[in-house]
C-alpha positions in Angstrom: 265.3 74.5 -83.2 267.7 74.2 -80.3 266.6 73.4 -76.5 265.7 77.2 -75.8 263.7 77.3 -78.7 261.4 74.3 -77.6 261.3 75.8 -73.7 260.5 79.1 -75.0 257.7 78.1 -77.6 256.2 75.8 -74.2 256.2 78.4 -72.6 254.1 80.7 -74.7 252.1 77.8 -75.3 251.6 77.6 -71.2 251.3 81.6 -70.9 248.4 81.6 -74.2 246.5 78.4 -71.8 246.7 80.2 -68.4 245.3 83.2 -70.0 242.5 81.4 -71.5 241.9 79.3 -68.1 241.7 83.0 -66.2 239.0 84.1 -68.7 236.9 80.7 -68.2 237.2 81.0 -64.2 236.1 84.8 -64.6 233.1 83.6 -67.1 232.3 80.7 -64.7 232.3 83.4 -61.3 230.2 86.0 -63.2 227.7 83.0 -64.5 227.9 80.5 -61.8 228.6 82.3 -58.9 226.5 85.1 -59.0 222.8 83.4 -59.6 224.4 80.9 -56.7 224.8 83.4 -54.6 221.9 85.0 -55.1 219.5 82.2 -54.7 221.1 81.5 -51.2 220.5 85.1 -50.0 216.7 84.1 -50.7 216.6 86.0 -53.7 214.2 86.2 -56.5 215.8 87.9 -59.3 218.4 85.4 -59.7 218.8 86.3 -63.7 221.4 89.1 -64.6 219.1 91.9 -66.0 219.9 93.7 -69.0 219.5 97.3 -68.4 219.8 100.3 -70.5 222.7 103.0 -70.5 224.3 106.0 -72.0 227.2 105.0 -74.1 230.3 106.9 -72.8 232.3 106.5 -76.2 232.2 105.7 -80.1 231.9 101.8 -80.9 233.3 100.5 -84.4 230.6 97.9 -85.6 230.9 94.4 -83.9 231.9 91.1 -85.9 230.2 87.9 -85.8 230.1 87.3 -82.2 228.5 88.5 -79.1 230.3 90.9 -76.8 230.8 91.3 -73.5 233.1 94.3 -73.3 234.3 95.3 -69.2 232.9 99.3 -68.9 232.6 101.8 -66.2 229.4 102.5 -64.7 229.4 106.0 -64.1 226.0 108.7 -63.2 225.2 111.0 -66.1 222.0 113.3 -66.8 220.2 111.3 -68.8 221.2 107.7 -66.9 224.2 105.6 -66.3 226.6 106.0 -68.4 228.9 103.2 -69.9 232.2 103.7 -70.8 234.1 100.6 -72.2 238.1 100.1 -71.4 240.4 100.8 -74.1 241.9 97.2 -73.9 239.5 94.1 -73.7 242.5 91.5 -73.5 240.7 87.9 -71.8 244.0 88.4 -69.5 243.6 91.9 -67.9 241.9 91.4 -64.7 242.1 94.8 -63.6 240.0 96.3 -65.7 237.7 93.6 -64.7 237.8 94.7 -60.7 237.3 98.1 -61.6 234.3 97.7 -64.5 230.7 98.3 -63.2 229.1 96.5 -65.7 229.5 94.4 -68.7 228.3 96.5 -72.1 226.3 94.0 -74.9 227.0 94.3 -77.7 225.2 91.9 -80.4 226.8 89.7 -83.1 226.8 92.3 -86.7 225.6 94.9 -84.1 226.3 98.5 -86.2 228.4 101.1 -85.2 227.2 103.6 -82.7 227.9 106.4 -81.1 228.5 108.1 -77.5 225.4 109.2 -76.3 223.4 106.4 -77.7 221.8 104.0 -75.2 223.2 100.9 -75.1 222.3 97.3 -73.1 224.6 96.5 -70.1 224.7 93.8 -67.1 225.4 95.6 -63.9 228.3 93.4 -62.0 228.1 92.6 -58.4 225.4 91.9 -56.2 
């Protein structure tokens, strides 16, 4: 492999790290940053709260890990409802500054459909 070969492949290998380092800063705020700032307003309820919604679309059934997937958080008749982004990519931080809430989904967790009720952590303060 030639000199643009070994410059490109470091500089995937930089572009795969920043991505990662984004997603751990995000984790870290949402974490971190929230129960922090919460406990110096003088609040109590320092814990994020899972709360129940209305999911907006069809989920496949989830693999062997949690998930956190960034949703919309929009009124509906029977509740909030959440509505998950298309792409989930550690990377995207817009979808991130636009999602209302974070939608659970549990390790093995079956498929399920929109209009079930689903868990969710509301973001922001």
């Amino acid at each position: 492999m030639g000199l643009a070969g070994e410059r490109f492949s470091i500089i995937a290998w930089a572009g795969t790290m920043g991505a990662l380092s984004r997603a751990l800063k995000i984790g870290f705020g949402l974490c971190f940053c929230e129960k922090t700032s919460r406990r110096l307003a003088g609040r109590s309820d320092v814990e994020p709260r899972i709360e129940s919604a209305v999911l907006g679309c069809d989920l496949p059934e989830n693999d062997e890990r949690a998930d956190y997937l960034r949703a919309t958080l929009t009124p509906g008749p029977d509740g909030p409802v959440a509505t998950p982004f298309a792409q989930q990519d550690s990377s995207m931080l817009v979808p991130l500054a636009k999602a209302g809430c974070l939608l659970v989904r549990e390790p093995h967790e079956a498929a399920a459909r929109a209009g079930s009720r689903c868990n969710i952590l509301k973001l922001g303060l």
